[in-house]
N, C-alpha and C positions, 0 to 999 in steps of 0.2 A: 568529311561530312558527319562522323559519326562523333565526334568531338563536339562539331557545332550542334549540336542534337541533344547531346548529353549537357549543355551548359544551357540549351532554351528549356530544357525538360528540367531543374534543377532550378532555373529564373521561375518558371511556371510554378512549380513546388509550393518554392517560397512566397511568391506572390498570391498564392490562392489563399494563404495563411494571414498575410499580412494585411493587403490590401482590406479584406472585408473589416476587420479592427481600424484600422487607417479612416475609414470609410464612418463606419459608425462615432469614431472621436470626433473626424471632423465635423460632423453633423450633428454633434452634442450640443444644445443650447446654452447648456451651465459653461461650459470652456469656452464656446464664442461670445458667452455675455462678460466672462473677465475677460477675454481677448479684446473684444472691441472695449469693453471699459479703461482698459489700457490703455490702447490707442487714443480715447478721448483726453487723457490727462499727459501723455505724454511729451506736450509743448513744454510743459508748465517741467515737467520733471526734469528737460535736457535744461529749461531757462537757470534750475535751481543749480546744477551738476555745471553751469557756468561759470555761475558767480563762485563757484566753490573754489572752482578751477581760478578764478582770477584771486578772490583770497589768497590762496593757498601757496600759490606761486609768484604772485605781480604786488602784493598791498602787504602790509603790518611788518615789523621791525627784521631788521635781515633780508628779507625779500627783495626782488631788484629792482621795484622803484625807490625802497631806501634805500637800495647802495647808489641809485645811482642822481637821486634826487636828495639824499642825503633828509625824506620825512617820511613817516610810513603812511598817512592817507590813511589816517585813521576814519573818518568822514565818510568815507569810499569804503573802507572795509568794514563800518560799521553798516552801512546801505548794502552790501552784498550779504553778511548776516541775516539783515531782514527778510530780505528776500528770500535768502534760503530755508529759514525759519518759517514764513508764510508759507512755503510748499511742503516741503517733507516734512513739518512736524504733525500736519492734519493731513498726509496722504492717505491715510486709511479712513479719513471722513469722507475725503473726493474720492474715491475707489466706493466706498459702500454707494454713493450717490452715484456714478456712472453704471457700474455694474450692476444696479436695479434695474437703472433707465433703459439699458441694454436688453436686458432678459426679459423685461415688458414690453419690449419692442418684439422680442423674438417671439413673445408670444400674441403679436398683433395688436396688443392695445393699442386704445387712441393714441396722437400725441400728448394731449393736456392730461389724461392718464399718467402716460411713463411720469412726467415731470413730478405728480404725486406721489404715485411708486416711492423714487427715488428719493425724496424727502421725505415720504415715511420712513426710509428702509434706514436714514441715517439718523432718524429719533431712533429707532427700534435699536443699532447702534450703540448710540452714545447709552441706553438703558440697560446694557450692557455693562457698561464702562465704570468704572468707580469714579466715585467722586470723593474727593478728602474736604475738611473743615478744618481750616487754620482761624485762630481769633483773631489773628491782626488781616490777615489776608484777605477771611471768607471762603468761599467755598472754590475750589479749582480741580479740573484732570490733569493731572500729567499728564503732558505729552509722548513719552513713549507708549502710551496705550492710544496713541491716536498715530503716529509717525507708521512707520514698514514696519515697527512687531506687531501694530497693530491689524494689519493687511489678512492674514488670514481670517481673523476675529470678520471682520470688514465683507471680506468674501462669503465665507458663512451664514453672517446675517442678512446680508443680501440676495440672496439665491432664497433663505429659508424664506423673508419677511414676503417677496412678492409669490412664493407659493401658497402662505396661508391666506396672503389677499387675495388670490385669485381662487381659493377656494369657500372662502368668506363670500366672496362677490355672487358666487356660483348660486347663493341662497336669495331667493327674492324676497322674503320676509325681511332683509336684511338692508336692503337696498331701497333709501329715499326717492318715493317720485315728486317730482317736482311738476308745476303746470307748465303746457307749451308755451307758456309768455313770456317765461323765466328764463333767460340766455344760456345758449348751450352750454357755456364755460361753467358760469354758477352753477346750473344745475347737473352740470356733472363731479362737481367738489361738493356737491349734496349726496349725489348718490354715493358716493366712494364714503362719505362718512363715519358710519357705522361700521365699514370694516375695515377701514383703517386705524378706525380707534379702540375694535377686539385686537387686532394684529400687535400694537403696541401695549396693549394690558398684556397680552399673553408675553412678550419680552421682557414687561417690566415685571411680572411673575417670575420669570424663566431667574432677574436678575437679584430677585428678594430671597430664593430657593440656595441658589448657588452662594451669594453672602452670607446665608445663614448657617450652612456649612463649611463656611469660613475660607473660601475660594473663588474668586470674581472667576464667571466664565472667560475673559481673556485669558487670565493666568491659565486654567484649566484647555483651552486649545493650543497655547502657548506651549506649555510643556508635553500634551499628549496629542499635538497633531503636529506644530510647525517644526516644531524642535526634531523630534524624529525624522520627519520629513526632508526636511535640510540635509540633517546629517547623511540619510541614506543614497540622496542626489548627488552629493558634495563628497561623499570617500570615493575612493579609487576604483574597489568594485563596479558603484554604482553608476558615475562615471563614462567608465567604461560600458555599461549596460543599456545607458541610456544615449550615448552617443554611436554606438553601434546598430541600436534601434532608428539613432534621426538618421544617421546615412543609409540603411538600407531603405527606409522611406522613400529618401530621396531617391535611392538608388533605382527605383519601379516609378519613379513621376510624381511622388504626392508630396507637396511640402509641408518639409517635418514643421516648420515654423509655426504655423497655424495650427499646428496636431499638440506638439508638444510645449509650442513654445508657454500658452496659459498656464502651465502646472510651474514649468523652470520659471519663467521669469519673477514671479512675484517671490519667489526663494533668492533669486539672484538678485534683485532689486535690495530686498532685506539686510543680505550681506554689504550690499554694496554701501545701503545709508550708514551703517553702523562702522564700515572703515571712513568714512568723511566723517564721522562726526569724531572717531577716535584719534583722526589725523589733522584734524582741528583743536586738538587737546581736550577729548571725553577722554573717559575710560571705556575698557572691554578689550574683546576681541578681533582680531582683524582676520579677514577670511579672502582666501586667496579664488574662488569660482564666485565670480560678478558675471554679469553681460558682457560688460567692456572686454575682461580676459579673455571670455570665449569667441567672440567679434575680434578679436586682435589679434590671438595666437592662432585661433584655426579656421576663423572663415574668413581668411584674408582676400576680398576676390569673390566672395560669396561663400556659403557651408563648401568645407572640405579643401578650402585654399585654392579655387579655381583658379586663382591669379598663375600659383604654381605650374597648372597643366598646360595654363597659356604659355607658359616659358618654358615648360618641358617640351611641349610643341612646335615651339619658334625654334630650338636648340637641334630636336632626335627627330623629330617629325619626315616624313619622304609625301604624305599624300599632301597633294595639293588643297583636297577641297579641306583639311583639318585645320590647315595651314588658313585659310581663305577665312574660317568662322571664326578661324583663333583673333585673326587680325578684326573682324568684326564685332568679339569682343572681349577687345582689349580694354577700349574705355569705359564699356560701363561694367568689368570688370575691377577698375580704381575704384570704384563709388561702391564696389562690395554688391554690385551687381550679377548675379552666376546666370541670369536664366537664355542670355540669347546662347551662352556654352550649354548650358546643363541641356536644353531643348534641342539646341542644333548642329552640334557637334553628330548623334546626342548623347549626352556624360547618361543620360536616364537608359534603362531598360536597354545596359552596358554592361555583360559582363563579365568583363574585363577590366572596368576602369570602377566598379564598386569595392573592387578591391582596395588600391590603392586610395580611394574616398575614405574610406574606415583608417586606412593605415594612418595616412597622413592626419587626418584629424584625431589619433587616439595620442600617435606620437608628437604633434604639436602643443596639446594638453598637457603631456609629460612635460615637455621640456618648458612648459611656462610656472608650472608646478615647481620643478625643482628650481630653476632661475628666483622665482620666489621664496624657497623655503631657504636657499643659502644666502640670501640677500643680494644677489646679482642683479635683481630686480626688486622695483618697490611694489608695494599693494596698489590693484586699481580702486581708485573713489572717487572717479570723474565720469558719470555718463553723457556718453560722446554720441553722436549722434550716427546709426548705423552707415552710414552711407562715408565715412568719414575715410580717407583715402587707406592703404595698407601701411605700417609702422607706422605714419604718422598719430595714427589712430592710437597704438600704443604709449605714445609722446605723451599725449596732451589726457590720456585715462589715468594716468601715472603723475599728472601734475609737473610733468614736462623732465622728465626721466631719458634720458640718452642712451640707458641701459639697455629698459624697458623697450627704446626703439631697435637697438641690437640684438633684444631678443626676438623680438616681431620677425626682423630676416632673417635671425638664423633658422625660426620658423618657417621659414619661408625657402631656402636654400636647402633647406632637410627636404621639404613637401615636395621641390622639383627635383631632388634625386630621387624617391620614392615612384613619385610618377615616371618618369624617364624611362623604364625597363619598360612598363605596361605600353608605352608609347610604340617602342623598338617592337613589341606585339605588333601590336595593332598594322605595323609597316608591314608587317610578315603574312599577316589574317590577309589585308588586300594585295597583296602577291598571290595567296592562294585561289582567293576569288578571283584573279582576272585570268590564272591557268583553268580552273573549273569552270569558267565563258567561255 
């Protein structure tokens, strides 16, 4: 008894710590307006991680409809270019524009508002952005200041632009009235006028300040926000810090996904366009922590390899009722589904199985890290779509990799020995409990 006492009093501890931080992130408006700004483009982002995927592997010379049609569909892989050019080279245009419309929403604007917001926030933007002059050309932005390095810039502007409009608006001097004859729509692109046209002077200020010091604010978040940022996500340390932070999240009920996921993803996103474009013959860097890698190696089954605990259970398992949810979910366990386990088992506000949540998720990181760094595996630059079965998912991230799929199990083989022990517990905890009845 005194056992089970010292491990609720030590849960309690931790959770009184956590939870309240848990609690207030979730409730942040700035991380659910990029979260759900996310979510609004991310049709568009798995269509583009597609085509990439069928280039990459199916179209152009060597590939295997020229081996085995013997032309590469040229046609075809010039149409999946397009496409993919259409989406990730202006995803930081569609991100500034979502994530306004988001955060206007969050803060209760009208409909026909947010819609304004959100095309202010992507003039305010692109006022930002440099523009070069070619004489034969004219005037043009590169596109990597609109593609994912441009994402952070994107987010920034977005969060600031509807704070100064919402405090512009605040002034009724400032705000056009219009007569009650005059349709609600027009007259409320009347009122919003005047401060949506301070809001964009003060960026294009913001953008004449910073070039004349001879540094575009991209560049200047680029290297003193995202760049740092990345790196400190993306080494081992951090890694480690922050993945041991999402499973004890998990580990008390809250899901880290919607806590944590807005600050990773748009870093993992980044890395991730920048290996498709160099795997498509760009140059640069290629970076081993994507989504796809962290969805492949360790939430195979859902966060923390739940597929594993399902098989450790079907394997060590003695109670029946573990046995009974295990088998209930099994299937939507394939689709990277955790929560009828994490809820009903319950894997949550467990602890005993928080343990091996961490373990196995730190050590499956590992081993997708080094499979990578030795070339056992290839780079991911295919985003696949969460739900997408276990290994397979690693197949088809990898541009259809066999390795990549060998590592996924061996990932997965590791997570159920790790689990297995915690299990053999747990058979022992309800032997105690039914002598202490």
């Amino acid at each position: 008894m005194s056992d089970t006492s010292g491990k609720t009093s030590a849960m309690e501890k931790i959770s009184n710590v956590l939870l309240p931080v848990a609690s207030k992130m979730s409730s942040n408006k700035y991380l659910s307006a990029i979260r759900n700004g996310f979510m609004s483009i991310m049709p568009l982002i798995i269509v583009a991680s597609l085509f990439t995927l069928i280039n990459s592997v199916f179209l152009g010379e060597g590939h295997y409809l020229d081996q085995w049609f013997h032309t590469p569909f040229t046609d075809a892989l010039a149409l999946g270019t397009v496409i993919n050019q259409a989406i990730m080279s202006v995803i930081a245009i569609l991100l500034a524009f979502t994530v306004a419309k988001s955060l206007a929403e969050e803060y209760d604007m009208a409909p026909s508002s947010t819609s304004i917001v959100g095309a202010m926030a992507v003039a305010c933007f692109l006022c930002l952005t440099p523009f070069t002059t070619d004489e034969k050309i004219g005037e043009y932005i590169t596109t990597s200041y609109l593609s994912a390095a441009g994402m952070f810039t994107a987010f920034i502007t977005a969060i600031l632009a509807v704070k100064v409009y919402q405090f512009l608006s605040s002034f009724k001097a400032l705000i056009i009235k219009m007569p009650d004859s005059v349709p609600e729509g027009v007259a409320r692109s009347f009122n919003s006028l005047i401060p949506v046209a301070l809001t964009i002077i003060i960026f294009g200020l913001v953008r004449m300040i910073t070039n004349a010091a001879g540094a575009p604010m991209n560049d200047l978040i680029t290297q003193f926000i995202q760049i740092p940022v990345t790196a400190l996500v993306t080494s081992p340390i951090g890694l480690a810090i922050v993945y041991l932070l999402y499973m004890l999240l998990w580990g008390f009920g809250v899901h880290s996904a919607f806590i944590i996921g807005p600050i990773l993803e748009p870093i993992y996103l980044a890395n991730l366009t920048a290996n498709a474009a160099v795997i498509q013959g760009g140059s640069g860097t290629l970076s081993i922590i994507t989504k796809p890698f962290i969805d492949t190696m360790a939430f195979q089954g859902g966060a923390a390899n739940m597929l594993a605990l399902i098989i450790a259970i079907f394997l060590v398992s003695r109670r029946q009722d573990y046995k009974t949810i295990a088998r209930i979910g099994f299937v939507p366990s394939l689709f990277n589904i955790s929560e009828p386990l994490m809820f009903g088992l319950p894997v949550v506000m467990n602890p005993i199985l928080i343990i091996p949540m961490i373990i196995s998720t730190l050590v499956s990181i590992g081993i997708g890290v080094v499979a990578t760094l030795i070339g056992f595996m290839p780079y991911t630059y295919v985003l696949i779509p969460w739900t997408t079965t276990p290994v397979l998912g690693a197949f088809l991230a990898t541009g259809g990799s066999l390795t990549a799929a060998l590592t996924a199990l061996i990932c997965l083989v590791v997570s159920v020995v790790i689990y297995a022990p915690f299990v053999v517990v747990m058979n022992k905890e309800e032997a105690i409990e039914a002598e202490e009845e």
